[in-house]
Each structure stands twice: as C-alpha cells, then as structure tokens.
C-alpha positions as CSV (number, residue, x, y, z in Angstrom):
1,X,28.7,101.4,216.3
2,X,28.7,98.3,213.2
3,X,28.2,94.9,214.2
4,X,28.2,93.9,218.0
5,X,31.3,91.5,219.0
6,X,30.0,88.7,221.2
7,X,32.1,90.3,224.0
8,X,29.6,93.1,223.8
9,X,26.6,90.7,223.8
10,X,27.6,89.3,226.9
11,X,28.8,92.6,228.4
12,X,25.4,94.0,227.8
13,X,23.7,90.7,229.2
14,X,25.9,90.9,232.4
15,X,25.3,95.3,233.1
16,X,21.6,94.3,232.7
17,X,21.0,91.2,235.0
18,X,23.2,92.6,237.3
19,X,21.7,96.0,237.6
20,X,24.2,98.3,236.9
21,X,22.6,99.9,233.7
22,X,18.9,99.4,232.5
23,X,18.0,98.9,229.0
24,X,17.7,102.9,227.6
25,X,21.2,103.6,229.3
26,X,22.3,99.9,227.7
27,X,21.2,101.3,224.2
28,X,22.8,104.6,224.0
29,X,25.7,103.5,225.4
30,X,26.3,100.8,222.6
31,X,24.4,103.2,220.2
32,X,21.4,100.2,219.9
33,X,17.8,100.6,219.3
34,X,16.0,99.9,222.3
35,X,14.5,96.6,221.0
36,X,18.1,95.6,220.0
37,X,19.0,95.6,223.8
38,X,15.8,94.2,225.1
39,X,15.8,91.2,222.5
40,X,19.5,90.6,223.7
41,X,18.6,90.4,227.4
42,X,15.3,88.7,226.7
43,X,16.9,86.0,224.6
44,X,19.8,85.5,227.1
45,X,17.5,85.5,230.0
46,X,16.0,82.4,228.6
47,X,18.1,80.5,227.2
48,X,21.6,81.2,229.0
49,X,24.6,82.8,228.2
50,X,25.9,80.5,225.3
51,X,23.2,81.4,223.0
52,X,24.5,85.1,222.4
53,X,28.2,83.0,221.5
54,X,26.4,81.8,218.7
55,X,26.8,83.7,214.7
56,X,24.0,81.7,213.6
57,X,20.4,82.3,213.7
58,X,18.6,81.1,216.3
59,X,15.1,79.7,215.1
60,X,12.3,78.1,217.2
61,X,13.1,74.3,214.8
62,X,16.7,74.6,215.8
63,X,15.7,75.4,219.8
64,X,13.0,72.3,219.9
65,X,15.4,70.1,218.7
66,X,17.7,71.1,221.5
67,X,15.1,70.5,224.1
C-alpha cells in the first residue's frame, strides 16, 4: 500500500480504540509496520483526532506552542 489517506489514519484510529482489530491485525491489514500503526494510535490517543488531519510534521516546538 503507498502513502496512507487521512481517511485511513482515522479509520485505523477508530478499529483500534474501539476494539475491533488490535494493532498486528491493524498492520497487515493496511500492509504497515507494526510501529507504523502503534505510533498512529499512540499519537492520536494523545492528542485527538485532528492531529492525524494534519500533512505536516508534527514536532514537540510546534505542540508546546499549542498548549
């Protein structure tokens, strides 16, 4: 699979915190390394949803000045 849409992000995000697929079903489902699909849910997981909308970089400058 190339480059994840930010439909699958979320998709991911949602099977995850909902239950309906762990992480190792999650990654050969969307043909992901492992640590793809557990830094997704991680990073939505604590900072929300709207952070996997996002194309740009997230970086711990650009999350302080948020907070």
């Amino acid at each position: 699979m190339g480059k994840l849409t930010i439909n699958d992000k979320i998709k991911i995000y949602e099977l995850w915190k909902s239950g309906e697929k762990g992480v190792s079903e999650l990654s050969r489902l969307y043909h992901l390394n492992l640590s793809t699909v557990v830094y997704i849910t991680r990073l939505a997981d604590r900072h929300g949803v709207g952070v996997l909308i996002t194309n740009l970089p997230i970086t711990v400058q650009s999350l302080k000045r948020t907070l």
